[in-house]
Backbone as a ProteinNet text record, in pm:
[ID]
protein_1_A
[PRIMARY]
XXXXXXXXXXXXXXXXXXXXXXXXXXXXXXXXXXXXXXXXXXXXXXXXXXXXXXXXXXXXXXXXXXXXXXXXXXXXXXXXXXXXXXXXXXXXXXXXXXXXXXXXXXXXXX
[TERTIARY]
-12133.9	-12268.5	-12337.8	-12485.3	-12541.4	-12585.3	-12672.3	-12724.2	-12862.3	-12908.4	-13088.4	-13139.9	-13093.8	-13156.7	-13106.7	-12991.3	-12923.2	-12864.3	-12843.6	-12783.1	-12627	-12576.1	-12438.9	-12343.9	-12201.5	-12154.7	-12072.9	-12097.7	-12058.6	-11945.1	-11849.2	-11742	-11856.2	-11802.5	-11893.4	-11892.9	-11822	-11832.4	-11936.9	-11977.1	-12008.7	-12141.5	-12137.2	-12273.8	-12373.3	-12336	-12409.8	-12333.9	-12406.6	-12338.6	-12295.9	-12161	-12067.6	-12089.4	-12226.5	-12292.5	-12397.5	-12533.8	-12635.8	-12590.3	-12528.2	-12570.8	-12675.1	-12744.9	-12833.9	-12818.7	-12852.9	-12798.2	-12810.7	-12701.9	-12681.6	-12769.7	-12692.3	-12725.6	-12762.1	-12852.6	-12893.9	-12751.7	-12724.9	-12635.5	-12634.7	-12550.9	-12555.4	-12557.6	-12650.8	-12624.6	-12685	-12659	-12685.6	-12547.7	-12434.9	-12322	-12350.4	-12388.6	-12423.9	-12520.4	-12626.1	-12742.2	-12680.1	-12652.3	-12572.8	-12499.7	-12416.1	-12285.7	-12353.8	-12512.6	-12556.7	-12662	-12709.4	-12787.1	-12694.6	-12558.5	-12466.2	-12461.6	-12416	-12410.8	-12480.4	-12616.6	-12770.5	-12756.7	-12722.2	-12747.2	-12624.7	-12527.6	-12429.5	-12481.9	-12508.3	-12583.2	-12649.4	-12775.8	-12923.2	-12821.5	-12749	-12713.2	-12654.4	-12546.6	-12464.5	-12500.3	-12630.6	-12734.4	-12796.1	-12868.6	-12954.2	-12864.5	-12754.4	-12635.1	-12585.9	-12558.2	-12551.3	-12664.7	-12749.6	-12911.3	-12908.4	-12873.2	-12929.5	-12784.6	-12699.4	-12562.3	-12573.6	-12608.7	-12654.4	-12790.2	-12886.7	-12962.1	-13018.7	-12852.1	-12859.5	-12711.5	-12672.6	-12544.6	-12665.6	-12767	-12885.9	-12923.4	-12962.1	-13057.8	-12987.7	-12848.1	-12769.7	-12723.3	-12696	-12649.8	-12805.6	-12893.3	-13092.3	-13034.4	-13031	-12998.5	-12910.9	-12857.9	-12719	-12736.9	-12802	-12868.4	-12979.8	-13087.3	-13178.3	-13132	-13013.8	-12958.9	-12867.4	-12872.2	-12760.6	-12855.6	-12970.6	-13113.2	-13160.3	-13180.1	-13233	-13112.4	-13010.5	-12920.4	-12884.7	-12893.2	-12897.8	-13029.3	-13115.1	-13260.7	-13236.2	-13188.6	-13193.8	-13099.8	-12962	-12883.2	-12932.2	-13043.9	-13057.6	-13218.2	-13284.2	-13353.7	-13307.3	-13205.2	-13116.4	-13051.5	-13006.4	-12965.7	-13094.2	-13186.4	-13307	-13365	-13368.2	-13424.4	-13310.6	-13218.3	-13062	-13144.8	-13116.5	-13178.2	-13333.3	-13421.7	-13561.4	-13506.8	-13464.8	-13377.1	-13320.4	-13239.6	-13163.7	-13288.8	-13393.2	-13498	-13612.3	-13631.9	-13716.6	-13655.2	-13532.1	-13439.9	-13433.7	-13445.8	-13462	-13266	-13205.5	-13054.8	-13024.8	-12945.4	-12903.9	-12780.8	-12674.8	-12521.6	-12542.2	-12604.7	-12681.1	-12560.6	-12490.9	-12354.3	-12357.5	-12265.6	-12218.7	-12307.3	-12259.9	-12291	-12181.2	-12093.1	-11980.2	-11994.6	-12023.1	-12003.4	-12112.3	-12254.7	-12350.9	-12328.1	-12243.1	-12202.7	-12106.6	-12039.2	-11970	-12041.1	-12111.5	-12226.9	-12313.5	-12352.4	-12428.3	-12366.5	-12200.7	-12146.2	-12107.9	-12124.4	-12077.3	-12191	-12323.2	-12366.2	-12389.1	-12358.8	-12351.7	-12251.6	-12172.4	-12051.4	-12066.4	-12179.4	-12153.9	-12226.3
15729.3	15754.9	15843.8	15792	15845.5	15971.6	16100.1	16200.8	16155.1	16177.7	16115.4	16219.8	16389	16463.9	16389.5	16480.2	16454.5	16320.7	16213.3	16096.6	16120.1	16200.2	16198.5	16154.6	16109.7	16033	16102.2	16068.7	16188.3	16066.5	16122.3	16018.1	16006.6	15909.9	15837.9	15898.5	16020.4	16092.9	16246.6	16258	16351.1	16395.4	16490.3	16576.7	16640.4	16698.6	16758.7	16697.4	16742.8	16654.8	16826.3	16744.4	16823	16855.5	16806.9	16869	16950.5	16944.4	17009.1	17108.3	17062.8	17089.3	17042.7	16941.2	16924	16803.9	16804.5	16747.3	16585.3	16503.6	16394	16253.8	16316.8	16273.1	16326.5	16257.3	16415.9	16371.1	16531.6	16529.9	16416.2	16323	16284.3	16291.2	16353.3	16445.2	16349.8	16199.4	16121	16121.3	16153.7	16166.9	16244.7	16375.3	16528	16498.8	16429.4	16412.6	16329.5	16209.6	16146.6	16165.2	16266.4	16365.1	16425.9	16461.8	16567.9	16527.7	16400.9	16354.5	16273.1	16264.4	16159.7	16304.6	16427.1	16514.3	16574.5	16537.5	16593.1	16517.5	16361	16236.6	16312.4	16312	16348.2	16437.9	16549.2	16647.4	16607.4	16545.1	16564.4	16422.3	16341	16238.5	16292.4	16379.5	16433.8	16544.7	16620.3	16681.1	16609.3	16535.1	16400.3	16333.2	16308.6	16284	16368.8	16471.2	16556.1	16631.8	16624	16671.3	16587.9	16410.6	16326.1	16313.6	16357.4	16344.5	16518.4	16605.7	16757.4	16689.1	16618.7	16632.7	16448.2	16445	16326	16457.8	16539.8	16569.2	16656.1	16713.9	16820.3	16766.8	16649	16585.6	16524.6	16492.3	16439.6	16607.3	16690.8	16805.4	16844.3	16788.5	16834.1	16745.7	16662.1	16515.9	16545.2	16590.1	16650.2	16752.5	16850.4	16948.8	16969.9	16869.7	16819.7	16763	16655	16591.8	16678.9	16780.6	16846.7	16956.8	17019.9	17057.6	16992	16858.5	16720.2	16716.4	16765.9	16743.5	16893.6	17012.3	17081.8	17082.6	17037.1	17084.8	17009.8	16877.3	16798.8	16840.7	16891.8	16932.1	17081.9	17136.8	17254.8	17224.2	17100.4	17044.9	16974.1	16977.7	16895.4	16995.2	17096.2	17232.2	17265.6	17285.5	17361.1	17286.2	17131.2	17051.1	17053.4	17054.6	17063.7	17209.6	17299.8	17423.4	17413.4	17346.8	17342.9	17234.4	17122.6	17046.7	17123.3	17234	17307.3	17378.3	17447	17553.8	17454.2	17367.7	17272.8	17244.6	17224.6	17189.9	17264.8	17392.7	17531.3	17540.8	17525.5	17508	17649.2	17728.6	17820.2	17876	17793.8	17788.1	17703.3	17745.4	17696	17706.4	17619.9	17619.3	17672.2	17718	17822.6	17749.7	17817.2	17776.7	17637.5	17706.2	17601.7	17483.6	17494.7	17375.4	17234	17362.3	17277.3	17196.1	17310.3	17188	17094.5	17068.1	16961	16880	16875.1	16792.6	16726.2	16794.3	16753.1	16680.8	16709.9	16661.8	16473.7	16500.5	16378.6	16277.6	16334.6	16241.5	16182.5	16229.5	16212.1	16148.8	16155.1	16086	15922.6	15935.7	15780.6	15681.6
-16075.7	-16030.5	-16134.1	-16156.7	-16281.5	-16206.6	-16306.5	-16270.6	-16286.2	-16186	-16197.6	-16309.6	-16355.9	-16436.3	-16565.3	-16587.2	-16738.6	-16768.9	-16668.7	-16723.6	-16702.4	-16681.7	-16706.1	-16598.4	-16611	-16519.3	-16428.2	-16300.5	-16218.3	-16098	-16072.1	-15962.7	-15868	-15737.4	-15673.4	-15543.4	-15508.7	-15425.4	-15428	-15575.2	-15567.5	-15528.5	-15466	-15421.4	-15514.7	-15635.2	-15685.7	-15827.4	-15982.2	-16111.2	-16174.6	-16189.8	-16250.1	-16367.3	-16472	-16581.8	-16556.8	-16458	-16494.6	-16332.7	-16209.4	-16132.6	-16030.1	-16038	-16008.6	-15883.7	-15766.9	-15653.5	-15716	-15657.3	-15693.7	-15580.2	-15427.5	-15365.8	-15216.9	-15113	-15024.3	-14936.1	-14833.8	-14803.8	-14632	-14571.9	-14470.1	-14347.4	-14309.3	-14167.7	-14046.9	-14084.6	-13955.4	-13851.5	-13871.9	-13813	-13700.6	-13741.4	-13696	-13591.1	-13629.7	-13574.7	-13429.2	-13440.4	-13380.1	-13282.8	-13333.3	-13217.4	-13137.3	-13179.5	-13110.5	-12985.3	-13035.3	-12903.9	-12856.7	-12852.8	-12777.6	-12666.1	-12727.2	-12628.6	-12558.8	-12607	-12531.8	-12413.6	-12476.4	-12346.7	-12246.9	-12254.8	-12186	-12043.5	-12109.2	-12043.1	-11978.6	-12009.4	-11917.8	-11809.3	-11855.8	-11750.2	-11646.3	-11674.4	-11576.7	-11476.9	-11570.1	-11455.5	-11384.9	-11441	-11328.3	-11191	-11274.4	-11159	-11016.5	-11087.5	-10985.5	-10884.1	-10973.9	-10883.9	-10785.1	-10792.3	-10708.2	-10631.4	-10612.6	-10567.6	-10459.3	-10525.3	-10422.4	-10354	-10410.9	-10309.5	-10159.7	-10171.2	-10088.2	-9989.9	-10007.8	-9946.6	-9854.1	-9943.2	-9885.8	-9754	-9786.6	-9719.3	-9520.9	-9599.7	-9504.4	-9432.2	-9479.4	-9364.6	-9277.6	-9361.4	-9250.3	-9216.2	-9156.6	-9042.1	-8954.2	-8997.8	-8906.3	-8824	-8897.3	-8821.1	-8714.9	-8818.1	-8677.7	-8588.6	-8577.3	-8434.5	-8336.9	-8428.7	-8378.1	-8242.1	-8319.1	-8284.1	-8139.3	-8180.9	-8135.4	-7936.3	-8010.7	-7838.4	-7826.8	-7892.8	-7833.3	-7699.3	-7792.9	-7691.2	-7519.3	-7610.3	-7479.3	-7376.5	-7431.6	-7281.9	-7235.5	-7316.9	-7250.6	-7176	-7181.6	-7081.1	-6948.7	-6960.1	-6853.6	-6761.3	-6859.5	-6758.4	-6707.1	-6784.2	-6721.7	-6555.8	-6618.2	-6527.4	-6397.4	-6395.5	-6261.8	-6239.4	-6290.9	-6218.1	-6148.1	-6185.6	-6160.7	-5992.4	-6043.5	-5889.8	-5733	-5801.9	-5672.7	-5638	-5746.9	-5664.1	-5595.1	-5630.7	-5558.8	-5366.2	-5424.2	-5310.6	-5190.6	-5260.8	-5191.5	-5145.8	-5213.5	-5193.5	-5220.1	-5147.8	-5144.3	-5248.2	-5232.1	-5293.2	-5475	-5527.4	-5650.6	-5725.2	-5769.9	-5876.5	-5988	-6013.2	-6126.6	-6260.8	-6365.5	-6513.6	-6523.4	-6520.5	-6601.9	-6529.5	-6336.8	-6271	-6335.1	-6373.1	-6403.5	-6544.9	-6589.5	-6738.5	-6781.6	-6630	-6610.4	-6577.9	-6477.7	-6431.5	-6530	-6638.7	-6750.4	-6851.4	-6830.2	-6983.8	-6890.9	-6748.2	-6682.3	-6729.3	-6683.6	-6748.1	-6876.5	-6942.7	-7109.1	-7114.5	-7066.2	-7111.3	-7054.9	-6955.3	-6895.9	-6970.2
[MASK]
++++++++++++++++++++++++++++++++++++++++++++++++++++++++++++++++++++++++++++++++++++++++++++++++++++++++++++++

């Protein structure tokens, strides 16, 4: 490989000429470049991934929670409403807590 300054003959690896000094050829830093947005991609993918992987697990424990919300309310309208029943009734011997939440889980269960 020639020296673009002095002409002189330089092996075919070389970087700079072993007479004047003077750079031969520029150095290759598409490798570098390369490695480095393979690992940029890496990154931003595996964040994107996981953002959308946390926010479907997010989304599914609110669902869970609202139904959970969703039948609390309702068996504590059902207790309310059995209690609103006996005082209407004007029933005296008005059953315990627990009796009433057998009563409630009976019907749920049917």
């Amino acid at each position: 490989m020639k020296c673009p300054k002095c002409g002189s003959e330089n092996p075919n690896d070389s970087v700079f000429c072993v007479s004047c000094g003077e750079r031969i050829k520029e150095k290759n830093n598409s490798k570098k470049y390369l490695v480095a947005l393979i690992i940029v991609s890496v990154v931003c993918v595996c964040t994107i991934a996981s953002t959308i992987v946390l926010s479907v697990l997010y989304t599914k424990k609110v669902n869970e929670y609202q139904d959970l919300t969703r039948e609390r309310d309702s068996y504590k309208s059902s207790y309310e409403l059995v209690l609103e029943q006996y005082k209407d009734l004007n029933i005296q011997n008005k059953p315990s807590k627990e009796e009433l939440d057998e009563i409630i889980r009976k019907q749920y269960s049917e």
